[in-house]
N, C-alpha and C positions, 0 to 999 in steps of 0.2 A: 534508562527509560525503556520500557518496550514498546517498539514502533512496529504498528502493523502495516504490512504491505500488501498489494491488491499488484499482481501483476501476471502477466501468460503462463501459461504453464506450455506453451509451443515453442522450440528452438526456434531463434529469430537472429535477424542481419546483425553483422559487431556493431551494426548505430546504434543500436538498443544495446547487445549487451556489454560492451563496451563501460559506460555507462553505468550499468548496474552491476556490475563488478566492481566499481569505482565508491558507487555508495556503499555495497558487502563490505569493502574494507574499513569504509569510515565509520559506520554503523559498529563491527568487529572490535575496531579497536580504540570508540569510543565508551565500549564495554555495555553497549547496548544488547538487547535482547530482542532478535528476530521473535516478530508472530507472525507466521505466514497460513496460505493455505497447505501444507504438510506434504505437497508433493516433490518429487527429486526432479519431476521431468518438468522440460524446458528454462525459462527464465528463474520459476521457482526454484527449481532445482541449485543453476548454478549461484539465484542469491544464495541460500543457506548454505552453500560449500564455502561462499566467497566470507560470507559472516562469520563458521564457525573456525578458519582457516588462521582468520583475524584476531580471536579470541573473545567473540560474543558466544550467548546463546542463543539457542532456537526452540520455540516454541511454536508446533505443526498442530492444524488445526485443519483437519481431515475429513472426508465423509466417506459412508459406510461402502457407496459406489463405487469407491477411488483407492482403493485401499490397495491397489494390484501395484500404487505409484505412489505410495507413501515414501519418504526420507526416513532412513531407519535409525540416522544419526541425531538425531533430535534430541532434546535432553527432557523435552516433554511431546507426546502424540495424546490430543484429544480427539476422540472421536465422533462424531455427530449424524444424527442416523436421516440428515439432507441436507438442501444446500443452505434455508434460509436457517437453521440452526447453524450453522456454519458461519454464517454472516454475521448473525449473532454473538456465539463466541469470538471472532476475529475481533467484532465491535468491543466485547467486555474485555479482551482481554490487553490491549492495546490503551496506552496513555496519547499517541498521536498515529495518525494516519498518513498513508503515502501510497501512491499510485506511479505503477511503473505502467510502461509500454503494456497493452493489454489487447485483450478483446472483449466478447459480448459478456463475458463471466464480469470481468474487471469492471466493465461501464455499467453495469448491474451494480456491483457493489459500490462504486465511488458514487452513485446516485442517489443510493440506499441513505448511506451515511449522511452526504448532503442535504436529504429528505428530513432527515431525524435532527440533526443541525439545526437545518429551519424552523423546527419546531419548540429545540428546546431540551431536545432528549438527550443532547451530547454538549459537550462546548470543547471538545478535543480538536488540535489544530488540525485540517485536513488539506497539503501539500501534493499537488501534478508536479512529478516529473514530467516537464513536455521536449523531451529528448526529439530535435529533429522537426520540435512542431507539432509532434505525432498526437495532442489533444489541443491546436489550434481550430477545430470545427467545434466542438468542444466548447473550448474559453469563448467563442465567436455567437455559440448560440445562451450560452450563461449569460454573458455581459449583455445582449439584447433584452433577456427576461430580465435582469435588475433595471436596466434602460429604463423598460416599458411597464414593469410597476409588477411583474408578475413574481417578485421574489420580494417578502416580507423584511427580510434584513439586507444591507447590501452586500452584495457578493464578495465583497474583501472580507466581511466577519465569517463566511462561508467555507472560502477557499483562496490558496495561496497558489500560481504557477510558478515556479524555478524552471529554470536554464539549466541547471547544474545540480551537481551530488552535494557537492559543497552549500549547494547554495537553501537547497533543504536541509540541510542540518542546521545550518546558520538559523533556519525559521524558527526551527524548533526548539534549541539550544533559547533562544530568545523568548520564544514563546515559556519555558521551560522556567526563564528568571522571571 
């Protein structure tokens, strides 16, 4: 399966990566195929070390800005000449989505997808790591907008939070049969 991932590209505390070194492995040597955004540094970085270590692939999906922090080990680098072409491809090129510890780039994108979800334009599973909690503000203002009638489907056909590395793959693996 290729699972795309949406997560920092800033070195962060071992609560995060931790973590996602944990799913790098399960991902790797469920023979899955990183799509990431195509950087080395921070979080990205060390998933696709932790994926191709494991014996996955990697497929980097770059932009023309960024290119100074491209991963050179990649077994495929696309390049895309901004960010929301970048979104794009991560979107197409990806059978499910998953969201690590992130920032304003990350909550951008897991927004994006959710947006497009709601509509209609995707029906690919979309899975929060909330490592720590670290998107209980997050689940806290989703679950109000499905509450209050502001989300057309309910939030479960939307999004899945896990606890765990293990416990997104289980989604997906499932979502998968």
């Amino acid at each position: 399966m290729n699972i795309t991932v949406f997560c920092s590209a800033h070195r962060l505390d071992k609560k995060y990566t931790v973590p996602a070194a944990e799913f790098a492995r399960l991902l790797g040597e469920g023979g899955h195929t990183l799509v990431w955004g195509g950087s080395r540094a921070g979080l990205m970085g060390q998933l696709a070390d932790g994926v191709k270590a494991a014996g996955g692939r990697l497929v980097g999906i770059s932009v023309e800005f960024l290119q100074h922090k491209v991963y050179k080990g990649a077994d495929v680098m696309v390049t895309t000449p901004d960010l929301a072409a970048r979104k794009a491809e991560l979107l197409a090129h990806g059978d499910a989505l998953v969201v690590l510890a992130g920032g304003l780039g990350t909550l951008d994108e897991v927004t994006e997808v959710l947006e497009l979800k709601k509509h209609g334009m995707h029906d690919k599973p979309v899975v929060l790591l909330d490592t720590e909690g670290f998107y209980a503000g997050l689940r806290l203002q989703l679950e109000r907008m499905d509450a209050e009638g502001f989300l057309p489907r309910p939030l479960a056909e939307l999004v899945v939070f896990a606890r765990t590395p293990a416990e997104v793959l289980a989604h997906l693996n499932a979502h998968r049969n």
